[in-house]
Structure formats: structure tokens, C-alpha cells
C-alpha positions in Angstrom: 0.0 0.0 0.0 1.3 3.7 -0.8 0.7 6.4 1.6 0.8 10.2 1.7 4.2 10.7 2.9 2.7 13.2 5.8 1.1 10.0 7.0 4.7 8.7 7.6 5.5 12.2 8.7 2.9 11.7 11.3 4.1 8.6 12.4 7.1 9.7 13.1 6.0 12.0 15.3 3.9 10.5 17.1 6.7 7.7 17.9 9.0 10.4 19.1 6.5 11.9 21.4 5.5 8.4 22.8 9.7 8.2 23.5 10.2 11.9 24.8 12.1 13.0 22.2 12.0 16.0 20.4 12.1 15.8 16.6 13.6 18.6 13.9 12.3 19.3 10.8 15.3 17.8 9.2 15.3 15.0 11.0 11.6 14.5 10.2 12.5 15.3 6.3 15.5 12.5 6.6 13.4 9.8 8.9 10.5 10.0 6.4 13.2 9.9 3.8 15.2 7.1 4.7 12.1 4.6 5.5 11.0 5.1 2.0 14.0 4.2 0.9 14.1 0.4 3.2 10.6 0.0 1.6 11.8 0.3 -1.8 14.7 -2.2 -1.3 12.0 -4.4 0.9 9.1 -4.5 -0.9 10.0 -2.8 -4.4 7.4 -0.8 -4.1 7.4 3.0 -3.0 6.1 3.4 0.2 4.6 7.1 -0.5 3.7 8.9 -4.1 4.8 12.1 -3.2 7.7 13.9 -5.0 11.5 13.9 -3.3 13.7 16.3 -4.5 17.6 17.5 -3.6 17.2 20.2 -1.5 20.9 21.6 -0.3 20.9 19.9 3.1 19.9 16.3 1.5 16.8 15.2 0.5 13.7 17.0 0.8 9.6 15.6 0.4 8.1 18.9 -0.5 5.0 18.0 0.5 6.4 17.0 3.9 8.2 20.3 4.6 5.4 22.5 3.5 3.1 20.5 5.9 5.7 21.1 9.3 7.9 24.3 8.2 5.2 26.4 10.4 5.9 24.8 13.5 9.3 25.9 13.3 12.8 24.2 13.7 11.1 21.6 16.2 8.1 19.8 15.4 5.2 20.2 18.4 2.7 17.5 16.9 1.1 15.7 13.2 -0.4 17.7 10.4 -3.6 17.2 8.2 -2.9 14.2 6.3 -4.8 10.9 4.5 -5.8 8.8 7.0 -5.8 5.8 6.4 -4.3 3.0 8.9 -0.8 2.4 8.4 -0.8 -1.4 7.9 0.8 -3.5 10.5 3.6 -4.4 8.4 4.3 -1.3 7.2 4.2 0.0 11.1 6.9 -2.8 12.1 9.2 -1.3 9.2 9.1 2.1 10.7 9.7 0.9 14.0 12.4 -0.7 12.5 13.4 2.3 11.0 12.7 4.7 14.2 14.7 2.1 16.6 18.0 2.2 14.2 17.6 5.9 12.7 15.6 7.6 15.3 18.7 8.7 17.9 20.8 10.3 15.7 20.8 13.9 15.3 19.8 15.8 12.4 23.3 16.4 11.0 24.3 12.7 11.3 20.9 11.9 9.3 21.6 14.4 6.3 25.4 13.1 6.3 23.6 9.7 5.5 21.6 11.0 2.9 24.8 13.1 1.3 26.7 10.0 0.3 28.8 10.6 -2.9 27.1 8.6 -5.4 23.9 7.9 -3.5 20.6 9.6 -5.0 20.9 13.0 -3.5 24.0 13.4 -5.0 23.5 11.9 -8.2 20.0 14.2 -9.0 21.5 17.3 -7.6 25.0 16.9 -9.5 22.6 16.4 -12.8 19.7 18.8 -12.3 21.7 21.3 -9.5 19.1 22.3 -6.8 15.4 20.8 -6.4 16.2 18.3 -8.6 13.5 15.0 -8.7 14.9 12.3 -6.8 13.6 9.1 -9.0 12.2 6.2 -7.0 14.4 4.0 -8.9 17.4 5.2 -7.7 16.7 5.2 -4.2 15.7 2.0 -4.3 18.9 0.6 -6.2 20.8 2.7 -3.4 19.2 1.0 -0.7 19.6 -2.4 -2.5 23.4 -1.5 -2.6 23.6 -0.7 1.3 21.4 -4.1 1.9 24.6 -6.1 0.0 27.2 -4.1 1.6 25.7 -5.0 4.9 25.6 -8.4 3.7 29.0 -8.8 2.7 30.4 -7.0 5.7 28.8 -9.3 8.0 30.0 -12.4 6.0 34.0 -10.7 5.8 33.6 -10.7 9.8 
């Protein structure tokens, strides 16, 4: 199923303010971000429709940033959004995703999503700033991080 990526926005922030824990924009942006990217290398299939773009700090779901830039450099609670449920295994994938991703700070999120030769860098070196970031790149960059965790764990 494909959701509104403010849905996953939402969940996000919901999770951090079940946890105590504050939640920046950008690390809202990278969060929402980055479990799209593990559903696309799961489940080859986009887990939201909305467009993704390289912005100058990484990238950027428009939609998303519109939705939370009022509340400021700290997000205080969820926006309007779609609502349908978020299916159960879709929920365990951002839990997943909030349990590995969810401590680090904003900075160490957008170095994450800066790699050379990962998506945001590919679209922004070709189309410069708020270039499209095509699904099929972040999901064959996410492929590529499942193998090289594969292969590092076998070289151990």
C-alpha cells in the first residue's frame, strides 16, 4: 500500500512523542526519507507517491516540509494528512526504521543521505538544486547498502 508521505510524517512524530524525544524538521524530512528508501529495497514498491527532490541539506519531500515548516525548527505535533491506517507491516518497518535511525541527530541523518554517489547526490549533480529524486534510484541505493551490509557481516 502507498501512503501520503505526511502519514509517515505523522508517524514519526507521534513515535518520538510516545519516546520523549523532540524531533527537527530535518530530521523528520531524513526519517521519512530514509524509511522510503528500506521499503523500496524491501518490498520494491514506493512506500509514498509524493515527489522527493535535492534540496541543499539532502533530501527534501516537499509535500512534507510545506506540511511542518510552520511549526518551526522543532516539530510540536502531526499535520492534516490521509488517513488511512498504516498497515501492521508497514508500522513494524518504521519501528524498524525509528529504533536504528531515530537517535541520531539531524546532522548525522543528512550526512547519510549526502553520500557521494547515493541519489541526492547523483540528482543534484545532474539537475543542481530541487532536482526529482527518482524512486528508482533510491531504491537501487538501498539495494546496494542491503549487499554491503551483507558482505560486511560475512568478511567478519
Amino acid at each position: 500500500m502507498s501512503y501520503d508521505a505526511r502519514q509517515i510524517a505523522n508517524w514519526f512524530v507521534e513515535r518520538a512523542r510516545a519516546d520523549g524525544t523532540a524531533l527537527s524538521i530535518m530530521s523528520l524530512l531524513k526519517l521519512t526519507y530514509i524509511a522510503h528508501g528500506w521499503h523500496m529495497e524491501l518490498r520494491k514498491l514506493p512506500l509514498f507517491d509524493n515527489k522527493i527532490e535535492a534540496w541543499q541539506y539532502g533530501p527534501v519531500i516537499p509535500d512534507v516540509y510545506h506540511a511542518f515548516r510552520n511549526q518551526g525548527v522543532h516539530v510540536s505535533g502531526s499535520v492534516d494528512a490521509p488517513k488511512p491506517l498504516i498497515a501492521d507491516g508497514d508500522s513494524q518497518l518504521l519501528s524498524q526504521i525509528w529504533d536504528i535511525y531515530g537517535h541520531m541527530s539531524a546532522f548525522k541523518l543528512s550526512d547519510l543521505t549526502h553520500e557521494v554517489g547515493g541519489p541526492w547526490h547523483i540528482a543534484s549533480s545532474a539537475g543542481g538544486p530541487y532536482a526529482r529524486i527518482p524512486n528508482e534510484a533510491i531504491q537501487k541505493h538501498y539495494e546496494m547498502k542491503r549487499l554491503q551490509a551483507q558482505q560486511a557481516q560475512y568478511a567478519d
